[in-house]
N, C-alpha and C positions, 0 to 999 in steps of 0.2 A: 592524716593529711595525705594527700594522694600526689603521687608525682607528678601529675602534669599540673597541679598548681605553682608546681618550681619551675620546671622545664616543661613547654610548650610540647604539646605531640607531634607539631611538626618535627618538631629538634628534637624528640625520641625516635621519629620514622628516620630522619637524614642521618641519626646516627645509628642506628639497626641499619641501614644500608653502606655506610663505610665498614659497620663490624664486615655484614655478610661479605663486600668484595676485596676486605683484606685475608679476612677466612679462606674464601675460596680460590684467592691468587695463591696462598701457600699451600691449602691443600695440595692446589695441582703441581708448583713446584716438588713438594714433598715424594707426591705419586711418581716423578719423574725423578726422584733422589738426588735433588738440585744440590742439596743443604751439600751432598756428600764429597762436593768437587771441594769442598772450601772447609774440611776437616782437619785439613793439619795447618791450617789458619785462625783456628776456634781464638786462641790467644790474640789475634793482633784485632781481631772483630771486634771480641770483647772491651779490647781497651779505645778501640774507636768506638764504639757505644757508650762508655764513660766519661771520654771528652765530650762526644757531645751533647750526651746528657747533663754533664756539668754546665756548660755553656748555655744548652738550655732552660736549664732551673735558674742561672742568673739572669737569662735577657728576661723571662718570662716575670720575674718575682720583682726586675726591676720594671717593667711595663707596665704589673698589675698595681705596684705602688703610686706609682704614677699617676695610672689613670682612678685609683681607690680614694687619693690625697685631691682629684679634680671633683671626683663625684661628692665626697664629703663637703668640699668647700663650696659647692653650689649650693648643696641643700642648705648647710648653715647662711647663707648670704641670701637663700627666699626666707627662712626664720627671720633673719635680720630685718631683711627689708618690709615684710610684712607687719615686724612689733612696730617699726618706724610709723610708717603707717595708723597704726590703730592709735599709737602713743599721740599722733595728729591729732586725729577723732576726741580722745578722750582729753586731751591737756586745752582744745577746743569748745570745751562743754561751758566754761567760764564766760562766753564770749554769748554775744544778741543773739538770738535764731536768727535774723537775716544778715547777717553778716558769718556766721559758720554755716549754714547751709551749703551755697555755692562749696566751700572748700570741703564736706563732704560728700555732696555730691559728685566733684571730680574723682574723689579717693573711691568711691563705688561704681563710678563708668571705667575707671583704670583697673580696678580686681577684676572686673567683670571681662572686661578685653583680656586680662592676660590669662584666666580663666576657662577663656574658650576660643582664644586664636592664638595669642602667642607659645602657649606651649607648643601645641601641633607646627607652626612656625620655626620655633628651634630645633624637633627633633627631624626636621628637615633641611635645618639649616636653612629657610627663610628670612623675608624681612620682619621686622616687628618694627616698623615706619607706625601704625597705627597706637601702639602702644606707646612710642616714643613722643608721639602727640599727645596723647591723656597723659602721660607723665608732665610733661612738662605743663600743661593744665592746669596741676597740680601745685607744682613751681610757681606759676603765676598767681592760683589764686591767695596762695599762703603768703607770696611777696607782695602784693597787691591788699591786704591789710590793714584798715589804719586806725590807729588806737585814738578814744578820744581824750583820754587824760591822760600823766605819766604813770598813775598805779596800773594801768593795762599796760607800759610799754615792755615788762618782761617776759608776758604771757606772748605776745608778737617775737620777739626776740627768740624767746624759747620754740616755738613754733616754727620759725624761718631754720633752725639749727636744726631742727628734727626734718625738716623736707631737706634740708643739705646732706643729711645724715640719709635717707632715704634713696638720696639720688647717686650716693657713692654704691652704698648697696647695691643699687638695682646694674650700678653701670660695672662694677666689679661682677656681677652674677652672669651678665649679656657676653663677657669677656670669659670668663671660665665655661659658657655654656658652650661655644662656638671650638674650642679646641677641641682636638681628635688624636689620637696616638699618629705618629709620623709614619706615612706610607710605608717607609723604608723599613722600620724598626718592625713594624706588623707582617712587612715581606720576611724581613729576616728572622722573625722566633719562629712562623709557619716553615721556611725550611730549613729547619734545624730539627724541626718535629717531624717533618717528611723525610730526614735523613737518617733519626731514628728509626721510623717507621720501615724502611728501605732497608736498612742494615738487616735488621733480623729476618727479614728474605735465605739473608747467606750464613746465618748463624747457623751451625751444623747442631739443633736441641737432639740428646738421644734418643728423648721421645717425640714420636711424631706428634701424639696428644699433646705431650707439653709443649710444645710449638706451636701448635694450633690456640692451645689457651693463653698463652704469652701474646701472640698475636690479635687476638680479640682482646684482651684486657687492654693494654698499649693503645690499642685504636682508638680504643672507647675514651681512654682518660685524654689523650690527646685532642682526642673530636673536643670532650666538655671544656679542657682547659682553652681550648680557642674561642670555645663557645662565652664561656665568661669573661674572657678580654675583651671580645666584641660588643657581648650585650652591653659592660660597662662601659663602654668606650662615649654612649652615647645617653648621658642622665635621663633623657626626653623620651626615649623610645625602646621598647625591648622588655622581658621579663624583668628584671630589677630595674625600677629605674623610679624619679622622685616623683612624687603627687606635690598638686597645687593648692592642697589639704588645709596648709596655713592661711592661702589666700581666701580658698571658701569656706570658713572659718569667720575668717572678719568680712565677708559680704553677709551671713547670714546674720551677724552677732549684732550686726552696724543697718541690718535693713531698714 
């Protein structure tokens, strides 16, 4: 498997470009024996690099949790709301052809909306007005129902509990989709990492090599670990992020 199927070649160029001008900001301090002013401070640097390194592994681990505990729960809640769905279709099958028809029909104008416009719409943080329309579509037609003896009335019943169960889904999924890590928290892990990054400017390494390679590693893991807070920040857009797989799935199964 070839790395730019993980990470994007853009986001391997922007981080070859932060290695190169954290590289060559300390070369040229080094050439100018910057490190050297701040040698018999090696000790108190060090342990300001451990605070806030410390500091940083917690805001970070708690961020990523966060944002790992929202992305999981979306996907599980398109599973959800997708079986809701098909469970429609199929508990459906009992019932006239002209009288299940309309109500799959709307359940295949709604996949198909959400399919090809509401994703793009979330990971922009758009409206999904249209889909909110063929949903409720859906609602109607399955409330809209009418049995004509009591032995169908629990096949409607059960049917009306399933579009219920569909509609909490779908409204718990629009609600976890729309959240984003809080400005402030994402300013505050970025400089804690900049102040890492910052420090070892003044760290006096013995070796000029190993300074130079401290500093390119450090960049690098910092670039990616910002990199993966943000791509997941956003389920809809970015290298990891969820497919609409379940839904087309039951448009192709239910054609």
């Amino acid at each position: 498997m070839k790395i730019t199927q993980i990470v994007p070649a853009s986001t391997l160029r922007r981080c070859a470009v932060v290695i190169a001008i954290a590289c060559a900001a300390y070369f040229i301090l080094a050439s100018l024996h910057f490190e050297q002013l701040f040698r018999d401070d090696a000790g108190g640097i060090a342990a300001l690099l451990q605070i806030i390194g410390t500091l940083y592994s917690v805001l970070y681990a708690f961020a990523t949790y966060v944002i790992w505990g929202q992305f999981t729960a979306v996907e599980t809640e398109i599973l959800k709301e997708a079986g809701a769905l098909k469970d429609i279709i199929v508990f459906s099958r009992s019932l006239k052809e002209n009288v299940r028809d309309p109500v799959v029909r709307s359940i295949r104008n709604y996949v198909r909306a959400v399919t090809e416009t509401e994703w793009r719409a979330l990971s922009q943080g758009g409206s999904t007005e249209k889909t909110d329309r063929l949903f409720l579509q859906i609602i109607s037609e399955v409330a809209g129902l009418k049995f004509e003896d009591d032995s169908e009335r629990p096949v409607y019943e059960r049917l009306l509990e399933i579009a219920n169960t569909a509609s909490a889904h779908r409204d718990e999924r629009l609600s976890l989709s729309l959240k984003r890590i809080p400005r402030t928290l994402l300013a505050f892990v970025m400089l804690t990492a900049i102040m890492i990054l910052f420090l070892l400017f003044f760290y006096p390494f013995r070796s000029p090599l190993l300074g130079l390679i401290s500093m390119a590693v450090t960049s690098m893991l910092l670039f990616f670990a910002h990199f993966v807070l943000t791509d997941l920040d956003n389920p809809f857009e970015g290298t990891w992020n969820l497919s609409p797989e379940p839904f087309n799935e039951l448009l192709s199964k239910f054609r």
